[in-house]
C-alpha positions in Angstrom: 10.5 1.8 -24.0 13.5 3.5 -25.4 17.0 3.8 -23.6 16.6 7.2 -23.1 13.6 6.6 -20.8 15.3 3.8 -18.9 18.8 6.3 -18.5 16.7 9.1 -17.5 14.8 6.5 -14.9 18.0 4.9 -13.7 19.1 8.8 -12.8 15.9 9.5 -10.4 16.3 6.5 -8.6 20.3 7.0 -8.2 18.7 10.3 -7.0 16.4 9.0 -4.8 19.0 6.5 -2.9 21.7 9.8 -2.6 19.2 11.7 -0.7 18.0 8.7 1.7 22.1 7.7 1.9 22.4 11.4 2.8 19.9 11.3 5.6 21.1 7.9 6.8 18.1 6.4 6.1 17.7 2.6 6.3 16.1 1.5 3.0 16.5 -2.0 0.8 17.8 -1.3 -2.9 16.5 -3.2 -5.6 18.0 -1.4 -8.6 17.1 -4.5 -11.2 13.7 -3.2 -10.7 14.3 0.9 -10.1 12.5 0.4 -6.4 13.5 1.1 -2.9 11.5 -0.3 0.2 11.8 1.2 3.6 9.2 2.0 6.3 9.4 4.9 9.0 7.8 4.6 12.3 4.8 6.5 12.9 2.7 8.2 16.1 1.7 4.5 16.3 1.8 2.0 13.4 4.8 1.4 11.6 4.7 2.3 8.2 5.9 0.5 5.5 6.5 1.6 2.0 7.8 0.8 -1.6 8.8 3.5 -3.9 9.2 2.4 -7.8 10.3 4.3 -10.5 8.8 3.4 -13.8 10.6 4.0 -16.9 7.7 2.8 -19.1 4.9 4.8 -17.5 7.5 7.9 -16.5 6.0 8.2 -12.9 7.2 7.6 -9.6 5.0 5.2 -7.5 4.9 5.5 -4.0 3.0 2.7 -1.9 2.2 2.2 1.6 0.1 -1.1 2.5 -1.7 -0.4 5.9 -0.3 -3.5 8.3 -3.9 -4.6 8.9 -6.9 -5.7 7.0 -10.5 -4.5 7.5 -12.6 -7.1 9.1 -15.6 -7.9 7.0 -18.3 -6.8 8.5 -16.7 -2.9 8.9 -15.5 -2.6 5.0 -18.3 -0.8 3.8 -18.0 1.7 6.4 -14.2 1.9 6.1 -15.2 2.5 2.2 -17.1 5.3 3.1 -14.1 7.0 5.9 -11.6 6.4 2.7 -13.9 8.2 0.1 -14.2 11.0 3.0 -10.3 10.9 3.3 -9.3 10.8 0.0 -12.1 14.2 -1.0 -10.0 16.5 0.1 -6.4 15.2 -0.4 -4.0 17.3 -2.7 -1.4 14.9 -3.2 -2.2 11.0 -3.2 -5.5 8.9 -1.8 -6.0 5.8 -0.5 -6.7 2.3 -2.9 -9.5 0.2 -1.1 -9.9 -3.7 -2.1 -13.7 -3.9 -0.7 -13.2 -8.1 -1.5 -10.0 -8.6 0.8 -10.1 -5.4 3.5 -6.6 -4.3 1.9 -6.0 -0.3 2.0 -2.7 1.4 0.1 -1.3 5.2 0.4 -0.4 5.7 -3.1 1.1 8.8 -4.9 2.3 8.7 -7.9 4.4 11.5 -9.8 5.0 12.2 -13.6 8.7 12.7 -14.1 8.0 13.1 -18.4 10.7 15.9 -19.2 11.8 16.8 -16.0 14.9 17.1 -13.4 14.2 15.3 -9.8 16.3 16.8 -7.5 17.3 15.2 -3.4 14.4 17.8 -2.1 11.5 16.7 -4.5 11.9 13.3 -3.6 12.2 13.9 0.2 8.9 16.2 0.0 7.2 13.0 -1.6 8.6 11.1 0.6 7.6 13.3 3.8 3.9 13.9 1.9 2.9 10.5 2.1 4.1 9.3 5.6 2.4 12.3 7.1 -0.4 11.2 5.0 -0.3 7.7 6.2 0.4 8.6 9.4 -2.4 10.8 10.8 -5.4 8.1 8.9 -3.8 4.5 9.1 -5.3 4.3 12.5 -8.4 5.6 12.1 -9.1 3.1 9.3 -7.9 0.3 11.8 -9.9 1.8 14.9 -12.7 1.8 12.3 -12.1 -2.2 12.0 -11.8 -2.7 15.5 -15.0 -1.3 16.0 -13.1 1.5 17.9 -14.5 4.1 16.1 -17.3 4.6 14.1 -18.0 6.5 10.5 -19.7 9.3 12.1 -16.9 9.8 14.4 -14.3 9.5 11.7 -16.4 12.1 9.1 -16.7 14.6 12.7 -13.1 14.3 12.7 -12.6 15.2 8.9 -14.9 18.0 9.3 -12.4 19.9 12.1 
C-alpha cells in the first residue's frame, strides 16, 4: 500500500467524521484504524454500525450486525427471506452465517480515483439504516417464530 492510498484514505474518513460532527451525531473515532462506530435508533431495534475505510482495498465498508441471532431451527428459512431481501437490493445485501444465526447489512463503496464529499457519505450512511431498518425485524420475527417465509416473501412482493 502506498502513502498516497493511506493520505487519500485518511482524507475520506476526516470527511466522514466533519459531516457526522456537523450533524451532531454521536459516533466513536478510531482513527488508528480509519473506522467510526455509531448506531441510530430505528422504528424498533437499535441499530448498530461500524463504517471502515480501507486504504488497501480502496472501499468504504459499512456494517450493521443485527442485535439477535437466528435460532436454529428457523435459519434455513431466514436464509431463504435474506436471498428474497437481498434480490432486489440496489445498494448493499445482507451476509448470512447459516453455522452461528449471525446476519450483517453490509455496503461497501469503491473510492479508487475519486472525491468523497459530506453528502456521499451521509446518503451511504442514510442507505443502509433505512435498509436495516425496514428488514432487521422481519428477520427477527422470522426467528421468533412470529412470522413465517411465506409471509415475509407476500411482503416483498407488495
Amino acid at each position: 500500500m502506498g502513502q498516497e492510498n493511506l493520505e487519500q484514505a485518511k482524507k475520506i474518513y476526516d470527511t466522514m467524521v466533519s459531516a457526522l460532527h456537523a450533524r451532531d451525531w454521536s459516533f466513536e473515532e478510531d482513527e488508528d484504524n480509519l473506522a467510526i462506530i455509531s448506531g441510530y435508533q430505528g422504528e424498533d431495534i437499535p441499530i448498530r454500525f461500524y463504517i471502515v475505510v480501507d486504504p488497501k482495498k480502496e472501499v468504504i465498508r459499512f456494517m450493521s450486525p443485527m442485535p439477535f441471532k437466528v435460532v436454529e431451527d428457523k435459519r434455513v428459512d431466514v436464509a431463504l427471506a435474506v436471498c428474497v431481501a437481498n434480490y432486489g437490493m440496489v445498494n448493499g445485501s445482507f451476509d448470512y452465517d447459516l453455522n452461528t444465526g449471525s446476519i450483517f447489512f453490509r455496503l461497501t463503496t469503491s473510492y479508487c480515483g475519486c472525491e468523497i464529499g459530506e453528502g456521499f457519505f451521509m446518503d451511504m450512511i442514510s442507505t443502509a439504516v433505512l435498509t436495516t431498518d425496514r428488514y432487521n425485524d422481519k428477520f427477527m420475527m422470522m426467528s421468533k417464530d412470529m412470522m413465517s417465509l411465506s409471509e415475509f416473501i407476500a411482503q416483498e412482493d407488495n
